[in-house]
DSSP file (Angstrom, degrees, kcal/mol; ACC not computed):
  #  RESIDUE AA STRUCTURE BP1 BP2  ACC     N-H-->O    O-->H-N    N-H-->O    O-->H-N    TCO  KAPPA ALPHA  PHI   PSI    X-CA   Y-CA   Z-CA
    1    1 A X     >        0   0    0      0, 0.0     4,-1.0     0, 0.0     3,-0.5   0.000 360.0 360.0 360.0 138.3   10.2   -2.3   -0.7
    2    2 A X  H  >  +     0   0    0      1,-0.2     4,-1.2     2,-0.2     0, 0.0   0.597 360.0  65.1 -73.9 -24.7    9.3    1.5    0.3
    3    3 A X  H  > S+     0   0    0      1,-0.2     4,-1.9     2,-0.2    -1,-0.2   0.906  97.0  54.6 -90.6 -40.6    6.5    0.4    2.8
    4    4 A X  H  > S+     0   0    0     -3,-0.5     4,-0.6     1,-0.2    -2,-0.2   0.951 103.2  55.0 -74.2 -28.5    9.2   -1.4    5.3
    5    5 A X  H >< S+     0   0    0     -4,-1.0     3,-1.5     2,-0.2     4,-0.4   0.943 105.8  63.1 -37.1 -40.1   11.6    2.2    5.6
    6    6 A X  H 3< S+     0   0    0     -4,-1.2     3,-0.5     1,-0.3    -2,-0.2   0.941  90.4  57.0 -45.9 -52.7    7.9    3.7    6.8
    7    7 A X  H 3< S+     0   0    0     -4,-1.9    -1,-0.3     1,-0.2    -2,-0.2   0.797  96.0  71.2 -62.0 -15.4    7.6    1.6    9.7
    8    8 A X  S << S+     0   0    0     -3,-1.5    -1,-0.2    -4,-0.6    -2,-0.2   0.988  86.1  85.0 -47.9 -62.0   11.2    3.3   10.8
    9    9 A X  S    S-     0   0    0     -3,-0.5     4,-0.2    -4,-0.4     5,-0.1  -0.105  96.1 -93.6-103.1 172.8    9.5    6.4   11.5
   10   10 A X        -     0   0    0      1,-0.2     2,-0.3     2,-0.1     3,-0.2   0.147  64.8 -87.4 -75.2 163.4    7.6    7.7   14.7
   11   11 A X  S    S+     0   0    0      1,-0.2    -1,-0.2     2,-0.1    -4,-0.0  -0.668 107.1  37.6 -88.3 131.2    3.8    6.8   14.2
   12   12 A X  S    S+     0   0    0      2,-0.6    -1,-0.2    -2,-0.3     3,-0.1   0.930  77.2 110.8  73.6  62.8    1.6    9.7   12.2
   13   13 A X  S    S+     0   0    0      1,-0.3    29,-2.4    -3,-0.2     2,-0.2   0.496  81.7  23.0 -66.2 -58.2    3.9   10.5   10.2
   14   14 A X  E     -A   41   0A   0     27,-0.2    -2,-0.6    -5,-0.1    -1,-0.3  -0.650  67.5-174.5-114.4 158.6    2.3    9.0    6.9
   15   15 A X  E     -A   40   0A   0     25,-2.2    25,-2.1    -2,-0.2     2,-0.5  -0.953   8.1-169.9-147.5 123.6   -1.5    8.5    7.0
   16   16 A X  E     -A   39   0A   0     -2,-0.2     2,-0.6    23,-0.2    23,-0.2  -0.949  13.0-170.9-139.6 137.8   -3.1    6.7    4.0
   17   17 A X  E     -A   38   0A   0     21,-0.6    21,-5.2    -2,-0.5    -2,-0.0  -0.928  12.1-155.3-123.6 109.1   -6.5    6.3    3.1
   18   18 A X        +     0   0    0     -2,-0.6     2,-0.3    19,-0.2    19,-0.2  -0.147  15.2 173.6 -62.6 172.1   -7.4    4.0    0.2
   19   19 A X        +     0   0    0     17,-0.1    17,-1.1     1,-0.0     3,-0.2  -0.958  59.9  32.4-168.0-176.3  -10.6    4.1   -2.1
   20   20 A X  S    S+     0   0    0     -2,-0.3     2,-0.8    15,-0.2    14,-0.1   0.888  75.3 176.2  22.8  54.5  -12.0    2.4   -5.2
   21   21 A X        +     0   0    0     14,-0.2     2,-0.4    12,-0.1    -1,-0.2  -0.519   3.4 179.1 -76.2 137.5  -10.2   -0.8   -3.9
   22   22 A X        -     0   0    0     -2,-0.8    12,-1.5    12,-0.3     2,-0.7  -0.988  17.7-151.8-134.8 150.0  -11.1   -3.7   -6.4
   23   23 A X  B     -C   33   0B   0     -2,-0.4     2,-0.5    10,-0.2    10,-0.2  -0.942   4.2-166.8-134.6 123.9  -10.0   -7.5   -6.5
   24   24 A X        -     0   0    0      8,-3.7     2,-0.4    -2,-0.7     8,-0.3  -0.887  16.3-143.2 -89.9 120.4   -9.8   -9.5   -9.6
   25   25 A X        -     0   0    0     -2,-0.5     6,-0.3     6,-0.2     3,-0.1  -0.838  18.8-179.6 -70.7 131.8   -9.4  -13.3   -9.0
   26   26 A X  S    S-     0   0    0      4,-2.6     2,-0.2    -2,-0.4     5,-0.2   0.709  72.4 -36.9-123.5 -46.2   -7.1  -14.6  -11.7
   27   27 A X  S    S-     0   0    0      3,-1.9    -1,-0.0     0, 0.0     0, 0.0  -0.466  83.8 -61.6-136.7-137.2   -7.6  -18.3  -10.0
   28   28 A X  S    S+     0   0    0     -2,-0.2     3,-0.1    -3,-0.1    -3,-0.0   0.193 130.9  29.8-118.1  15.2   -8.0  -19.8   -6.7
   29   29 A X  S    S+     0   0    0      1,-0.2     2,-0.6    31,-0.1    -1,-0.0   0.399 104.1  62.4-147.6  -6.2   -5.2  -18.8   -5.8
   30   30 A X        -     0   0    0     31,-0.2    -4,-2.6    37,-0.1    -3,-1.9  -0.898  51.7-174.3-103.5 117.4   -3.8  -15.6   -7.3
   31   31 A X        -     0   0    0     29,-1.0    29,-0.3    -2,-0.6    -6,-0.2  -0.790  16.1-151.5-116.4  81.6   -5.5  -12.2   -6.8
   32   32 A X        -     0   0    0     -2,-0.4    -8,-3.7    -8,-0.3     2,-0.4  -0.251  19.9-158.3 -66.5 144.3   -4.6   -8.7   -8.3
   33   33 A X  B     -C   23   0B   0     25,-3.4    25,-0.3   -10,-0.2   -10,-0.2  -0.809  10.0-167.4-114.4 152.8   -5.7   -6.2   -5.9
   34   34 A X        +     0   0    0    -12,-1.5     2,-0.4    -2,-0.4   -12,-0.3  -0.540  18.5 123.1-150.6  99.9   -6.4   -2.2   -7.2
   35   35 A X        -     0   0    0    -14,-0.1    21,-1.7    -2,-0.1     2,-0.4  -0.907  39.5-118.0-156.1 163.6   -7.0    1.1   -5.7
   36   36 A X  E     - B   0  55A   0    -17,-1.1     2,-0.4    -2,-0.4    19,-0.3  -0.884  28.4-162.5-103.0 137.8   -6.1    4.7   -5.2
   37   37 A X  E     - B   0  54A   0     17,-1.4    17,-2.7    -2,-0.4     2,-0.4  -0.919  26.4-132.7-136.0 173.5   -5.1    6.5   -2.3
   38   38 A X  E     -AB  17  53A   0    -21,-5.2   -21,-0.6    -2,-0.4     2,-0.4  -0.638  33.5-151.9 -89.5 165.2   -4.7    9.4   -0.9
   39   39 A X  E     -AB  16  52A   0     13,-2.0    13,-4.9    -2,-0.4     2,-0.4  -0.931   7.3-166.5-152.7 123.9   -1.0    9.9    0.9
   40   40 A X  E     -AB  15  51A   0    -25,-2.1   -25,-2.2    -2,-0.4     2,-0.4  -0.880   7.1-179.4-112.2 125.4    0.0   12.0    3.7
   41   41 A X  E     +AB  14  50A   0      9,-2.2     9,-0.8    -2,-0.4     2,-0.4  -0.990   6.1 177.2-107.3 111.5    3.3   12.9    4.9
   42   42 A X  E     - B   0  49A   0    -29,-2.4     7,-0.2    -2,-0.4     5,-0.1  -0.973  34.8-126.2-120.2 141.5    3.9   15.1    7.9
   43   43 A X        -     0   0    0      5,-3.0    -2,-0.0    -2,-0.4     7,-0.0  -0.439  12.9-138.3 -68.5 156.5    8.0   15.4    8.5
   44   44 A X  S    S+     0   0    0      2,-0.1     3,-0.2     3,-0.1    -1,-0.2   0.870  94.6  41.5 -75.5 -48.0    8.5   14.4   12.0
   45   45 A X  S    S+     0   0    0      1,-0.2    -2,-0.0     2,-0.0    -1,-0.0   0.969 128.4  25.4 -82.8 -52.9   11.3   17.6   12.7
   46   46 A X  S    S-     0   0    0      2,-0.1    -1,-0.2     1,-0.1    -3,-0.1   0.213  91.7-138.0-120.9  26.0    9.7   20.5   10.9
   47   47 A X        +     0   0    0     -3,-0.2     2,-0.2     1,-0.1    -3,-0.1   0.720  53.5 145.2  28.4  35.0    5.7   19.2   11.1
   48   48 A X        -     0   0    0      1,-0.0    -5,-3.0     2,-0.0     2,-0.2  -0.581  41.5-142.5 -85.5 169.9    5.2   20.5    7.0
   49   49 A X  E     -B   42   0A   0     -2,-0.2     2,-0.2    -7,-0.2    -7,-0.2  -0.736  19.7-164.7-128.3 164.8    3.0   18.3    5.5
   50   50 A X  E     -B   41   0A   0     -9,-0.8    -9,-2.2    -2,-0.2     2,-0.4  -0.897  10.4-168.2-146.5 134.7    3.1   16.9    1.8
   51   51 A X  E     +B   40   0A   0     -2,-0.2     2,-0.2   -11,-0.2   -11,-0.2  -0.991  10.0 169.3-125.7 157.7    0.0   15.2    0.4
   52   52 A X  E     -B   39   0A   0    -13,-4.9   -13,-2.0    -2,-0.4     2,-0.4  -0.940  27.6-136.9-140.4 162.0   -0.2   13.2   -2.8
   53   53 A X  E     +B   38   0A   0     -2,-0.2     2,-0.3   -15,-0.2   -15,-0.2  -0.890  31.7 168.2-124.5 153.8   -2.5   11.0   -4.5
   54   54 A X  E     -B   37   0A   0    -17,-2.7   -17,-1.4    -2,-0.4     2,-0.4  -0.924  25.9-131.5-141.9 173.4   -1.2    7.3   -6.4
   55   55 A X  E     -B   36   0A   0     19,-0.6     2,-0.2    -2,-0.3   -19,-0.2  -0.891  26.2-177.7-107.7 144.9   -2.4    4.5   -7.7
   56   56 A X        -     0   0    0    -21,-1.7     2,-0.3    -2,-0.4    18,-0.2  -0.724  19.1-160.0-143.4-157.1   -1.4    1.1   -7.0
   57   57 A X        -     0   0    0     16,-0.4    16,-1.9    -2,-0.2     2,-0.3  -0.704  11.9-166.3 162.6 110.5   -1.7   -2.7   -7.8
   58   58 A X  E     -D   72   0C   0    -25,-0.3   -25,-3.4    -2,-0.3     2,-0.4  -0.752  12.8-141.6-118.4 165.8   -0.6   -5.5   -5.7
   59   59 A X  E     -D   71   0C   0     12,-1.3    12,-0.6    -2,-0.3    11,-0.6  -0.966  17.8-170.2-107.6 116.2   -0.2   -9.4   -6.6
   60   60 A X  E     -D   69   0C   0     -2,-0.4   -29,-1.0   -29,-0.3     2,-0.3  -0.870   4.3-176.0-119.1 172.7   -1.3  -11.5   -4.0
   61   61 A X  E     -D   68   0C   0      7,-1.9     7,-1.2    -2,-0.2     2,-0.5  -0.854  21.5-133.3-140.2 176.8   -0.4  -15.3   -4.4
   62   62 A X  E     +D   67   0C   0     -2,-0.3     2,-0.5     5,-0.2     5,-0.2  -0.899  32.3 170.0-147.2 121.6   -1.6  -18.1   -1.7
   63   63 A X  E >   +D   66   0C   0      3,-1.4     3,-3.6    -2,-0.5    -2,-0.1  -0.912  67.8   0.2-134.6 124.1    1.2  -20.4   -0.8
   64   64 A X  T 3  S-     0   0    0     -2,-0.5    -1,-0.1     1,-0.3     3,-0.1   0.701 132.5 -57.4  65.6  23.7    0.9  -22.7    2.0
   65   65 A X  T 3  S+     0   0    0      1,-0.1     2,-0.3     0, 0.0    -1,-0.3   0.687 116.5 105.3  73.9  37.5   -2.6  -21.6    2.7
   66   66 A X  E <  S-D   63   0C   0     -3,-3.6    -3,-1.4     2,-0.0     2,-1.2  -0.936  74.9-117.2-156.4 151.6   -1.6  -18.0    3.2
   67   67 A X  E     -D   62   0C   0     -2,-0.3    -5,-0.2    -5,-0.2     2,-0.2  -0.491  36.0-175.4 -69.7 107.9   -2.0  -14.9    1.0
   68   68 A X  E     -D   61   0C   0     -7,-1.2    -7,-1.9    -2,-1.2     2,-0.6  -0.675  26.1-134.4 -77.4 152.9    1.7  -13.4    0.0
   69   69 A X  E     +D   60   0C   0     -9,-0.3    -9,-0.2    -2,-0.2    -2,-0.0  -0.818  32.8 168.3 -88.2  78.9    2.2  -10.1   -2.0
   70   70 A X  E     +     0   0C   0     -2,-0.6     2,-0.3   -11,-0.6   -10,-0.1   0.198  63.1  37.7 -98.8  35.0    4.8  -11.3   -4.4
   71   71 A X  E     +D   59   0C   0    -12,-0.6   -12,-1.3   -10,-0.0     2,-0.1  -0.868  60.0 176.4-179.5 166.5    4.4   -8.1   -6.6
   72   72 A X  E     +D   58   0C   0     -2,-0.3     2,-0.6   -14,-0.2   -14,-0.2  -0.789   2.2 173.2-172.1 104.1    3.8   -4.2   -6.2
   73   73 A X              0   0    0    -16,-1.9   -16,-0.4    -2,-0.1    -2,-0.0  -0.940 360.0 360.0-146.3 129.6    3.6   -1.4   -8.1
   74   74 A X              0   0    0     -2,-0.6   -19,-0.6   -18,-0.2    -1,-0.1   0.594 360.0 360.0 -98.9 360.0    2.8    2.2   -7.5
């Protein structure tokens, strides 16, 4: 998954700010989650910056009386 490489690098590098988050209940225990953000990259070495904007959609599932992500897609 792309989100555990992030946590390698120095803190403020990436900065992301969700919006228009929504959650669909599919039961009582399955949730699809949905939102856009915006995403900021500054390289650590040469401080240029990149920003971009994505959409995404997570699966969350509740196992053992806690909420998992068992799916991801950007």
């Amino acid at each position: 998954m792309v989100w555990k490489s992030m946590l390698a690098d120095p803190p403020g590098t990436y900065v992301i700010s969700p919006h228009n988050q929504r959650v669909a209940m599919v039961g009582n225990d399955v949730a699809v989650v949905t939102q856009y953000f915006i995403y900021r990259y500054t390289n650590p070495t040469t401080t240029e910056q990149e920003v971009n904007q994505y959409r995404n959609s997570f699966v969350f599932q509740k196992v053992k009386g806690k909420w998992l992500i068992v799916h991801e897609h950007t």
